[in-house]
Biopython code that builds the backbone (N, CA, C, O; Angstrom):
import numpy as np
from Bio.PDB.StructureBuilder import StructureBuilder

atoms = [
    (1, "UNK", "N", (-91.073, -48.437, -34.512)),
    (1, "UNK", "CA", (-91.425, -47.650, -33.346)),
    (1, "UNK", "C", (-90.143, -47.249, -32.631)),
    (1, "UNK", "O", (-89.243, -48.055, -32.392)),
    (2, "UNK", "N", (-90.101, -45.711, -32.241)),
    (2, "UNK", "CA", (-88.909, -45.826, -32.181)),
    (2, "UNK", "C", (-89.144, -45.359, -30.547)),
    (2, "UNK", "O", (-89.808, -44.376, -30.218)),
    (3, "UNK", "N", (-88.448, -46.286, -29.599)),
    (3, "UNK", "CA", (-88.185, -46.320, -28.120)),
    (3, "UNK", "C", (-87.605, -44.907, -27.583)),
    (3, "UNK", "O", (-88.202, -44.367, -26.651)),
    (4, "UNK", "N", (-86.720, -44.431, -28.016)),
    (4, "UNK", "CA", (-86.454, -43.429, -27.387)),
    (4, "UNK", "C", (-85.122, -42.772, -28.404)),
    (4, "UNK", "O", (-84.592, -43.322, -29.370)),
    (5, "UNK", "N", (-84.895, -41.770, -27.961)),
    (5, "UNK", "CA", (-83.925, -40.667, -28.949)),
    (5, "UNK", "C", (-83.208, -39.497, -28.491)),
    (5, "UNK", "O", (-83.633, -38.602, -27.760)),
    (6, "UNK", "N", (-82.427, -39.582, -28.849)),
    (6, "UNK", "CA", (-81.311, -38.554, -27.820)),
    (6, "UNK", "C", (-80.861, -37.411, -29.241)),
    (6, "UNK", "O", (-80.412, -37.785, -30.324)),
    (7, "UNK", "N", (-81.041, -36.504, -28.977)),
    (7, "UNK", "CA", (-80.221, -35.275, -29.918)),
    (7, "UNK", "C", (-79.322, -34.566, -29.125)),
    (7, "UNK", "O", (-79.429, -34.342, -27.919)),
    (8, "UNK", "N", (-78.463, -34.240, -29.852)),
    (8, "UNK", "CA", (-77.567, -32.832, -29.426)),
    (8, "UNK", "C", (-77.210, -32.134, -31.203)),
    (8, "UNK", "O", (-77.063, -32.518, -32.363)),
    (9, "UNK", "N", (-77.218, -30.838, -30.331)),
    (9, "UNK", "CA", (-77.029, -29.855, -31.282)),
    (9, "UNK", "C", (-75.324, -29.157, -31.435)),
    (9, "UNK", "O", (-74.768, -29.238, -30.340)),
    (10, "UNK", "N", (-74.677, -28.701, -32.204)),
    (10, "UNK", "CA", (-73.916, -28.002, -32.015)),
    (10, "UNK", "C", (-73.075, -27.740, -33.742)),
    (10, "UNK", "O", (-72.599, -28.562, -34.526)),
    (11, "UNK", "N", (-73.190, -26.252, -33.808)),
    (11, "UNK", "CA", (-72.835, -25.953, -35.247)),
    (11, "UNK", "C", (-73.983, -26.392, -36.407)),
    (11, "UNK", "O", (-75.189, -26.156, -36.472)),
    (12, "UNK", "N", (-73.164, -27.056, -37.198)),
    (12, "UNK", "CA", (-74.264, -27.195, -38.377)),
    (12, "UNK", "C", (-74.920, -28.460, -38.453)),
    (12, "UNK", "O", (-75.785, -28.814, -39.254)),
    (13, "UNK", "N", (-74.187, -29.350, -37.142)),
    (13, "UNK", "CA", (-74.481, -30.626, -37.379)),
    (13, "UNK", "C", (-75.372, -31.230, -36.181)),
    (13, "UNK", "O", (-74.970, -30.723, -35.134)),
    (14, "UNK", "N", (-76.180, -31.911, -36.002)),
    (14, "UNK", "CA", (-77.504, -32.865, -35.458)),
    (14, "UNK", "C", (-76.684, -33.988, -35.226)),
    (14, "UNK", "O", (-75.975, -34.517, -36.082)),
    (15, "UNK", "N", (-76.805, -34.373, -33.940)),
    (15, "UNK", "CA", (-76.390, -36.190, -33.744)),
    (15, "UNK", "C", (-77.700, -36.647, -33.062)),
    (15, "UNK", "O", (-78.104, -35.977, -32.111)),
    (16, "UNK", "N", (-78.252, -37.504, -33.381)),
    (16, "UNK", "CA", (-79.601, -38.716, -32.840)),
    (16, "UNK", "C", (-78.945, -39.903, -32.167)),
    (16, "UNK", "O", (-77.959, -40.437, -32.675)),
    (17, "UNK", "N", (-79.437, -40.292, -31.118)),
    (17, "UNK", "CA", (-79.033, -41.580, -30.958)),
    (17, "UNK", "C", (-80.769, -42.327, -30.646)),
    (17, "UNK", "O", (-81.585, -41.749, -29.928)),
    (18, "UNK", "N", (-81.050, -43.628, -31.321)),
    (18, "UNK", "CA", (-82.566, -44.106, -31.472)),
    (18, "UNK", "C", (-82.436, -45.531, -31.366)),
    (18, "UNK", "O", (-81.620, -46.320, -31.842)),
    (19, "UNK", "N", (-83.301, -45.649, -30.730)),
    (19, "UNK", "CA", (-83.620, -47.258, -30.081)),
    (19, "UNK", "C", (-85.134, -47.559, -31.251)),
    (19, "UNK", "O", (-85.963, -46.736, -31.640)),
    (20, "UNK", "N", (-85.012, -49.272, -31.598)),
    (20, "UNK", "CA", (-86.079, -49.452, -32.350)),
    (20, "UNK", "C", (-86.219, -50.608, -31.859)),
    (20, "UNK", "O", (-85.281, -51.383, -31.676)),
    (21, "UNK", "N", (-88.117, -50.981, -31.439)),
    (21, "UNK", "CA", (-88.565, -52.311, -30.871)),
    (21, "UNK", "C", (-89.608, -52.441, -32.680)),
    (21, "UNK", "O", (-89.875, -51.636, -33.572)),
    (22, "UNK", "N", (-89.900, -53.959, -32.426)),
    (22, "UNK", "CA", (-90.868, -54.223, -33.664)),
    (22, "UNK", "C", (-90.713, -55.608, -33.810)),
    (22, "UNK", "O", (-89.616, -56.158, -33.912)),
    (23, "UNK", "N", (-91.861, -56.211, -33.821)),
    (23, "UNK", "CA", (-92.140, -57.607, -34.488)),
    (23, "UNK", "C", (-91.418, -57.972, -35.820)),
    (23, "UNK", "O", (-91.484, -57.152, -36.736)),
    (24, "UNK", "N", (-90.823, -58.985, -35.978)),
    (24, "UNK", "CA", (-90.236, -59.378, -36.943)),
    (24, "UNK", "C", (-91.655, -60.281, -37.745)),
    (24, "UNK", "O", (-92.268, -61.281, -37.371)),
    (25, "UNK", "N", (-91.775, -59.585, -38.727)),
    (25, "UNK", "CA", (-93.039, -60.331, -39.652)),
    (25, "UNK", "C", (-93.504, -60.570, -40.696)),
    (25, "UNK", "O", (-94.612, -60.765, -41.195)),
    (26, "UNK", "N", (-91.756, -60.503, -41.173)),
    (26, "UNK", "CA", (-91.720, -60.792, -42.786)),
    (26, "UNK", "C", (-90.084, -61.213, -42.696)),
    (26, "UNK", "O", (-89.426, -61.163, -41.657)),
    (27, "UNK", "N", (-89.643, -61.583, -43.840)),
    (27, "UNK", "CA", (-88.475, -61.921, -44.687)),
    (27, "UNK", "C", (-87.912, -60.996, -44.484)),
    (27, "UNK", "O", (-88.416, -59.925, -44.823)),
    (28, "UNK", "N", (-86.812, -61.025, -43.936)),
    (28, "UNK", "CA", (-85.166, -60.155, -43.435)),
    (28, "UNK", "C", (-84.232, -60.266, -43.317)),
    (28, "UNK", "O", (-83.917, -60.601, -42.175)),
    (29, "UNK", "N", (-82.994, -60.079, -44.405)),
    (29, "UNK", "CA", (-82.529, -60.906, -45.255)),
    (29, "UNK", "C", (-82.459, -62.450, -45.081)),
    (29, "UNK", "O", (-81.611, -62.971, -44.357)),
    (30, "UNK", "N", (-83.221, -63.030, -45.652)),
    (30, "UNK", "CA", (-83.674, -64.478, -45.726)),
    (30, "UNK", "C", (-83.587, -64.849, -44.702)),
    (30, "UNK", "O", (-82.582, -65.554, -44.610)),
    (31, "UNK", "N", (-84.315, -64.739, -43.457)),
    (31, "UNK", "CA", (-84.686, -65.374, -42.324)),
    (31, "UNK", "C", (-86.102, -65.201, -42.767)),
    (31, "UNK", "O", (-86.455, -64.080, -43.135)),
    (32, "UNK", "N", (-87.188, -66.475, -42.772)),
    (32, "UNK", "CA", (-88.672, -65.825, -42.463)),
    (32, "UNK", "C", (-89.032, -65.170, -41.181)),
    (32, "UNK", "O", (-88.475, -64.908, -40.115)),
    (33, "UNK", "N", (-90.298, -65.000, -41.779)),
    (33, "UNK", "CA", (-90.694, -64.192, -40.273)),
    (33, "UNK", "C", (-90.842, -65.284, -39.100)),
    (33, "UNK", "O", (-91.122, -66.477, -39.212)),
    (34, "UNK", "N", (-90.562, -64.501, -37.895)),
    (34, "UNK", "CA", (-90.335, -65.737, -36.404)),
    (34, "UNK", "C", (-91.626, -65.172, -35.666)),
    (34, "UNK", "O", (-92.422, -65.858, -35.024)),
    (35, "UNK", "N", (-91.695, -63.690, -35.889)),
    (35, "UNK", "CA", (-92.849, -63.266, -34.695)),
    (35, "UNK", "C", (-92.771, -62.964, -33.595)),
    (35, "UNK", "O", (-93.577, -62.831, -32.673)),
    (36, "UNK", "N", (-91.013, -62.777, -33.800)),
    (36, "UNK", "CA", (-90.525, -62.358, -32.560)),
    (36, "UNK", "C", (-90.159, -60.863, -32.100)),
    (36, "UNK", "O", (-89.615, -60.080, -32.878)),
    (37, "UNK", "N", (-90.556, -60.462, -30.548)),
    (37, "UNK", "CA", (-89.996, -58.594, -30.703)),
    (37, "UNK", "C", (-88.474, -58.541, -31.009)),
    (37, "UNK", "O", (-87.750, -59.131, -30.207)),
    (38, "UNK", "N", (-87.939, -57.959, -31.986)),
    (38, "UNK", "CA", (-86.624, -57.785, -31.811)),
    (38, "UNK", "C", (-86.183, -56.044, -31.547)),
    (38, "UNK", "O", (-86.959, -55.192, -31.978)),
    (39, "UNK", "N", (-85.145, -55.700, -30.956)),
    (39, "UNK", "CA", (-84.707, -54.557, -30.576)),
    (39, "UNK", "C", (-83.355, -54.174, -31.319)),
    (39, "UNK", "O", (-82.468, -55.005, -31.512)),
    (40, "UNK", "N", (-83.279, -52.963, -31.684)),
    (40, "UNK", "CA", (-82.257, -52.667, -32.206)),
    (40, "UNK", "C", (-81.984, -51.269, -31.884)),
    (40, "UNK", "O", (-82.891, -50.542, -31.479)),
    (41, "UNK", "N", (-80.443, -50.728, -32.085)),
    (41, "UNK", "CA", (-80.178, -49.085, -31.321)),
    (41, "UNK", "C", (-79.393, -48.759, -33.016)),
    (41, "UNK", "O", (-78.814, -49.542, -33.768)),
    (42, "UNK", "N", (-79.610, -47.671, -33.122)),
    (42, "UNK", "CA", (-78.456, -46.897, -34.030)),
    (42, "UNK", "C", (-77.948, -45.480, -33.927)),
    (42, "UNK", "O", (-77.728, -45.119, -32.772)),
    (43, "UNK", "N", (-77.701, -44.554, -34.925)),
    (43, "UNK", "CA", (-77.276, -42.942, -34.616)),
    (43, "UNK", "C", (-76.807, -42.613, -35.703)),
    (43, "UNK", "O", (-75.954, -43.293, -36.274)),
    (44, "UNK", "N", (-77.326, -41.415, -36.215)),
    (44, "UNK", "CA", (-77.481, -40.334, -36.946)),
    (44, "UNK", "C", (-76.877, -39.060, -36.965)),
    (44, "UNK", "O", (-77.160, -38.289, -36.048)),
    (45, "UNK", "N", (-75.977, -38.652, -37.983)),
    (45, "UNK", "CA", (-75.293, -37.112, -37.983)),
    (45, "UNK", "C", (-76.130, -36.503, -39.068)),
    (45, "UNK", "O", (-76.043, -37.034, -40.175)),
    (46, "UNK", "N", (-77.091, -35.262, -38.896)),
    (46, "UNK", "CA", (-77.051, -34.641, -39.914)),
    (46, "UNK", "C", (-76.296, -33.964, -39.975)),
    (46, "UNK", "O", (-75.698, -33.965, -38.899)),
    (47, "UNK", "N", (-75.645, -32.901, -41.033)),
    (47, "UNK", "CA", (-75.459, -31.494, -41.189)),
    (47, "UNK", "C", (-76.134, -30.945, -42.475)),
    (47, "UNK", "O", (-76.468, -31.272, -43.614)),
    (48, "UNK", "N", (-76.125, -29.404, -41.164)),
    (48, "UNK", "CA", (-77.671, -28.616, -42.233)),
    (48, "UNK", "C", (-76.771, -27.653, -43.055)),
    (48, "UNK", "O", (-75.585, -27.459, -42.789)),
    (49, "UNK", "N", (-77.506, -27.017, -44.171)),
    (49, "UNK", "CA", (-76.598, -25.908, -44.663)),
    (49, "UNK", "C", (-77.792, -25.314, -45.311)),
    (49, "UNK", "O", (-78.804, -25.870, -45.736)),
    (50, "UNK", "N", (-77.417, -23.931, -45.292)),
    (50, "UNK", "CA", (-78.814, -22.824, -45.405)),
    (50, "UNK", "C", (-80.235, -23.495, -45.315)),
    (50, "UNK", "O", (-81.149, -23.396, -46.133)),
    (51, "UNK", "N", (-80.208, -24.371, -43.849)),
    (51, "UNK", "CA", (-81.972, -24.613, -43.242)),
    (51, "UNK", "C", (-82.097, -26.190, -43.927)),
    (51, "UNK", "O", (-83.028, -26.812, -43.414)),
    (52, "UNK", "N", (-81.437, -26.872, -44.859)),
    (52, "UNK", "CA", (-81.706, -28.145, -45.254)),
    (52, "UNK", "C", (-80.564, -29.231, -45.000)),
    (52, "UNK", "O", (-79.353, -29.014, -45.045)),
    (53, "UNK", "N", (-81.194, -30.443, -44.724)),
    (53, "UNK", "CA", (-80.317, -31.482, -44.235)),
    (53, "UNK", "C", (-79.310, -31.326, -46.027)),
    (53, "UNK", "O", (-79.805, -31.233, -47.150)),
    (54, "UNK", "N", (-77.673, -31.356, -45.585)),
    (54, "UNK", "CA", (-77.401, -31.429, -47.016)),
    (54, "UNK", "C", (-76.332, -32.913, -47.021)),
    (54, "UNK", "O", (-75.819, -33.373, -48.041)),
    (55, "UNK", "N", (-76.160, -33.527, -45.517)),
    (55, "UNK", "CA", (-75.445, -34.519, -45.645)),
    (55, "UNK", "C", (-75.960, -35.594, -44.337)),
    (55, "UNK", "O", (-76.188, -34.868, -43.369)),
    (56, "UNK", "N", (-76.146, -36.647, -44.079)),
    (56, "UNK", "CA", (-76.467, -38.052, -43.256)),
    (56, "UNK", "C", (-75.246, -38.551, -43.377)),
    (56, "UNK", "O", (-74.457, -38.415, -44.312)),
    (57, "UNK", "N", (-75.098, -39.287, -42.129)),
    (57, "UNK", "CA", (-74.053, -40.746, -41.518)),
    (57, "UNK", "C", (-75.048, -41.185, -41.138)),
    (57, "UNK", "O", (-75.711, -40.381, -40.484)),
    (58, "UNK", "N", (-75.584, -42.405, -41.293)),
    (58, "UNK", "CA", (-76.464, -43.248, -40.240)),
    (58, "UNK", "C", (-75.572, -44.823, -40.242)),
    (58, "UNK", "O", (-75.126, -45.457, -41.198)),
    (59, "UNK", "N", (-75.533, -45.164, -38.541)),
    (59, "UNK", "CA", (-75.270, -46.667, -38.580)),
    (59, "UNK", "C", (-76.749, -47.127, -37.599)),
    (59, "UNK", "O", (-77.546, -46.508, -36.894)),
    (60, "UNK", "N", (-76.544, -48.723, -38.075)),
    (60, "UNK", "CA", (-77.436, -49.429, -37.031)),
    (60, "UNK", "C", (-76.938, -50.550, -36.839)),
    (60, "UNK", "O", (-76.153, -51.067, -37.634)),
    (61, "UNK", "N", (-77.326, -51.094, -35.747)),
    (61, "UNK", "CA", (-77.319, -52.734, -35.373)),
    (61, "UNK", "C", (-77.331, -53.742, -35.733)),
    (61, "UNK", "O", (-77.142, -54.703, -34.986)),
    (62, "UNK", "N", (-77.537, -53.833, -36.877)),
    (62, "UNK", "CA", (-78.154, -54.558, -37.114)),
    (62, "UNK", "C", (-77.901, -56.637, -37.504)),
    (62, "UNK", "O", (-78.388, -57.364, -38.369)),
    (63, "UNK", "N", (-76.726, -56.951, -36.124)),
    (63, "UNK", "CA", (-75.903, -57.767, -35.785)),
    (63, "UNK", "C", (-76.977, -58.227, -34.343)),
    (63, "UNK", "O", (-77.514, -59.290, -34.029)),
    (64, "UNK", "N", (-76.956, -57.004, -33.779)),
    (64, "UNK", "CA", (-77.772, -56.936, -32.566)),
    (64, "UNK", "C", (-79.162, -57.430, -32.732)),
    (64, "UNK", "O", (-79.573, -58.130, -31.807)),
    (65, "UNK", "N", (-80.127, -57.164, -33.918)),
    (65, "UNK", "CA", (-81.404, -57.056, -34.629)),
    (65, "UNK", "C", (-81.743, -59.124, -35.163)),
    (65, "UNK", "O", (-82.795, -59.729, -34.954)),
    (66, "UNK", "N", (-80.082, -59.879, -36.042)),
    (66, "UNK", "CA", (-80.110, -61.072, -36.525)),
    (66, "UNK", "C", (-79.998, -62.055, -35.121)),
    (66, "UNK", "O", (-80.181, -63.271, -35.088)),
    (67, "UNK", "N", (-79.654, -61.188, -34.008)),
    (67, "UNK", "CA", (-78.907, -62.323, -33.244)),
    (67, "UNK", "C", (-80.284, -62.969, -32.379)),
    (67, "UNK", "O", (-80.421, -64.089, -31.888)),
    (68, "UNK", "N", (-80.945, -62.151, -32.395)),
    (68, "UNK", "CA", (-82.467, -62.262, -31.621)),
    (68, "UNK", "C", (-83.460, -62.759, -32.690)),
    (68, "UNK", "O", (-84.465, -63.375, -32.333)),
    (69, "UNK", "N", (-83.250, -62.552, -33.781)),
    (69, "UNK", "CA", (-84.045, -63.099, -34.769)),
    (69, "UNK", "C", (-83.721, -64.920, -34.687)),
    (69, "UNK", "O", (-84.519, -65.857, -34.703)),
    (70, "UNK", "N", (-82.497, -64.904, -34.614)),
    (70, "UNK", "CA", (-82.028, -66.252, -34.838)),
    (70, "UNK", "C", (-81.523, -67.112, -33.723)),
    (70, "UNK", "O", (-80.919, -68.178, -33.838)),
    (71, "UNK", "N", (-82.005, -66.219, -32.158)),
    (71, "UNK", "CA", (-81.555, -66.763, -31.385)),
    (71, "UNK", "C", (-82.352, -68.322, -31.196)),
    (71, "UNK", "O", (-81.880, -68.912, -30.225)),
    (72, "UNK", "N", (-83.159, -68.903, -31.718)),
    (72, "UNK", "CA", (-83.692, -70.093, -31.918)),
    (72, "UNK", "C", (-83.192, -71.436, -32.639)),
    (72, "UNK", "O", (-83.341, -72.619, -32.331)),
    (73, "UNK", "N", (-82.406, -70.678, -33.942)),
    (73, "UNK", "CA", (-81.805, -71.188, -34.736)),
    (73, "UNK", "C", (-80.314, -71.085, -34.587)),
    (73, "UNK", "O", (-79.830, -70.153, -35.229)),
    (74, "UNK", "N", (-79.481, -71.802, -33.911)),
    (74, "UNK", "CA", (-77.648, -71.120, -33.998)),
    (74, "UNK", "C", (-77.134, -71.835, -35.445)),
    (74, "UNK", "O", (-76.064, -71.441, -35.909)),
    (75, "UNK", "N", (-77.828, -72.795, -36.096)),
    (75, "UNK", "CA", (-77.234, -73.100, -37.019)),
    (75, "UNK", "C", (-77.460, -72.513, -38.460)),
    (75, "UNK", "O", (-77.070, -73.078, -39.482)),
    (76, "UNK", "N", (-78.187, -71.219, -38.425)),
    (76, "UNK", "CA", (-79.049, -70.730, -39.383)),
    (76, "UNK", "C", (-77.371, -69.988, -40.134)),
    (76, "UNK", "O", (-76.543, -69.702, -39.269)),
    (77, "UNK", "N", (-77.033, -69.772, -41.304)),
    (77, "UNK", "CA", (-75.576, -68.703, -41.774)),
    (77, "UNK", "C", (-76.298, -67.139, -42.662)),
    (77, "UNK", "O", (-75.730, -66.253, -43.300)),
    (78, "UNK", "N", (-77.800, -67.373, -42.308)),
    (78, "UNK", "CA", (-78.049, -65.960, -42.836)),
    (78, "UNK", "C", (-77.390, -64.676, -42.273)),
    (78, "UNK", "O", (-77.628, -63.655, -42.919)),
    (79, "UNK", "N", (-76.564, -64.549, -41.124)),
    (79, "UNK", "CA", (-76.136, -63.700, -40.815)),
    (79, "UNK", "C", (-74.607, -63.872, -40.830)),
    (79, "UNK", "O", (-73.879, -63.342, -39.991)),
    (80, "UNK", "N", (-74.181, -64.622, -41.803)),
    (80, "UNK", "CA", (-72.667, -64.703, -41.646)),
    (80, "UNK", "C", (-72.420, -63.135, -42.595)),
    (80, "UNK", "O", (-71.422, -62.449, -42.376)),
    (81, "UNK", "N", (-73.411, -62.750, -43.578)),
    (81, "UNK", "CA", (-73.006, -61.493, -44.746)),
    (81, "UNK", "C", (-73.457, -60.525, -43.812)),
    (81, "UNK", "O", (-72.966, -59.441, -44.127)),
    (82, "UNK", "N", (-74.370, -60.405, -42.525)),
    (82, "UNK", "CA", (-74.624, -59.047, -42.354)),
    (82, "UNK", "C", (-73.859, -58.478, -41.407)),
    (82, "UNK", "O", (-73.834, -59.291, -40.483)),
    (83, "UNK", "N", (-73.247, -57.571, -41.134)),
    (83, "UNK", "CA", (-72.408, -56.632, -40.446)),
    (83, "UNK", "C", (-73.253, -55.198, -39.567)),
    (83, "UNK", "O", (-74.434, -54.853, -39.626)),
    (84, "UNK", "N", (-72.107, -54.607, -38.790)),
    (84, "UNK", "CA", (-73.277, -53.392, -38.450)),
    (84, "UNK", "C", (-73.007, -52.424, -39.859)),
    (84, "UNK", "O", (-71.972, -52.253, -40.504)),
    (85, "UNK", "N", (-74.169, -51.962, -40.015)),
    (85, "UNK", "CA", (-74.256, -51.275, -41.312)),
    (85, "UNK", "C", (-73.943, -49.765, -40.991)),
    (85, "UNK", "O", (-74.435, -49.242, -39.990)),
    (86, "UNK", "N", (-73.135, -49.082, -41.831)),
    (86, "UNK", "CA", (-72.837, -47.574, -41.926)),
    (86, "UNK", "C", (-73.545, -46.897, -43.192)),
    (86, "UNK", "O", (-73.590, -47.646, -44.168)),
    (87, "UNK", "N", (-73.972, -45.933, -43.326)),
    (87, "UNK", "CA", (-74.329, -45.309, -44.884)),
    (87, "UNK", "C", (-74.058, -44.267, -44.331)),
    (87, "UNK", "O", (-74.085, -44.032, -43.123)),
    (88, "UNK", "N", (-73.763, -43.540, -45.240)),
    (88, "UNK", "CA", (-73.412, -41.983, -45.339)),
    (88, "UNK", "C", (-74.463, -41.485, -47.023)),
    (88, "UNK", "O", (-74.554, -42.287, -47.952)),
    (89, "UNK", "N", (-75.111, -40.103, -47.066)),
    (89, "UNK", "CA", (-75.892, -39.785, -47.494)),
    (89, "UNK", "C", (-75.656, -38.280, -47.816)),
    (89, "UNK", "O", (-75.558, -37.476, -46.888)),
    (90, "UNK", "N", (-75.537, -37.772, -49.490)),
    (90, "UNK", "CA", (-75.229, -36.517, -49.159)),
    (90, "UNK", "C", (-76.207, -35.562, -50.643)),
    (90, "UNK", "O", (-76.634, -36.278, -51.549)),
    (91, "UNK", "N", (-76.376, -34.523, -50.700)),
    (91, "UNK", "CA", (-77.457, -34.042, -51.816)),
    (91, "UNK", "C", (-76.330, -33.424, -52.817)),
    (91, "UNK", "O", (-76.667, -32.904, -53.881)),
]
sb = StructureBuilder()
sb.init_structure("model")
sb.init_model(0)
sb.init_chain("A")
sb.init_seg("    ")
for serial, (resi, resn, name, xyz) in enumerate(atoms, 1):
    if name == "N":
        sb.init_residue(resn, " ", resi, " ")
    sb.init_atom(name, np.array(xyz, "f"), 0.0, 1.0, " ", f" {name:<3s}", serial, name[0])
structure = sb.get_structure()
């Protein structure tokens, strides 16, 4: 669910900025599910070329997302491998 979202336009390229709330209620990277709301923010570049997305950057939180998952557990090391994540995406 996504909380809220910010665009700007300019040239060929789209920037998003998006907030995400959601129950944690399954396996994520190996934490079980807690049942807890966790919140997370990220942001998005498209650029379009003749009318179609032809390239993505997306990062997220997802440091922000383990720390609330595990704020119960401090001794848990499932989040020693996860980082904030970047992908880039292109056709």
């Amino acid at each position: 669910m996504c909380l809220s979202c910010f665009y700007y336009l300019a040239n060929d390229r789209i920037a998003t900025r998006w907030e995400f709330v959601g129950k944690h209620t399954g396996n994520f990277f190996g934490v079980p599910a807690t049942g807890k709301m966790v919140y997370f923010s990220g942001q998005n570049i498209l650029q379009i070329k003749a009318g179609k997305i032809s390239e993505i950057w997306h990062t997220e939180e997802l440091l922000q997302c383990m720390a609330q998952i595990n704020s119960q557990n401090q001794n848990n090391s499932n989040n020693e491998n996860i980082s904030n994540r970047c992908y880039w995406f292109t056709s």
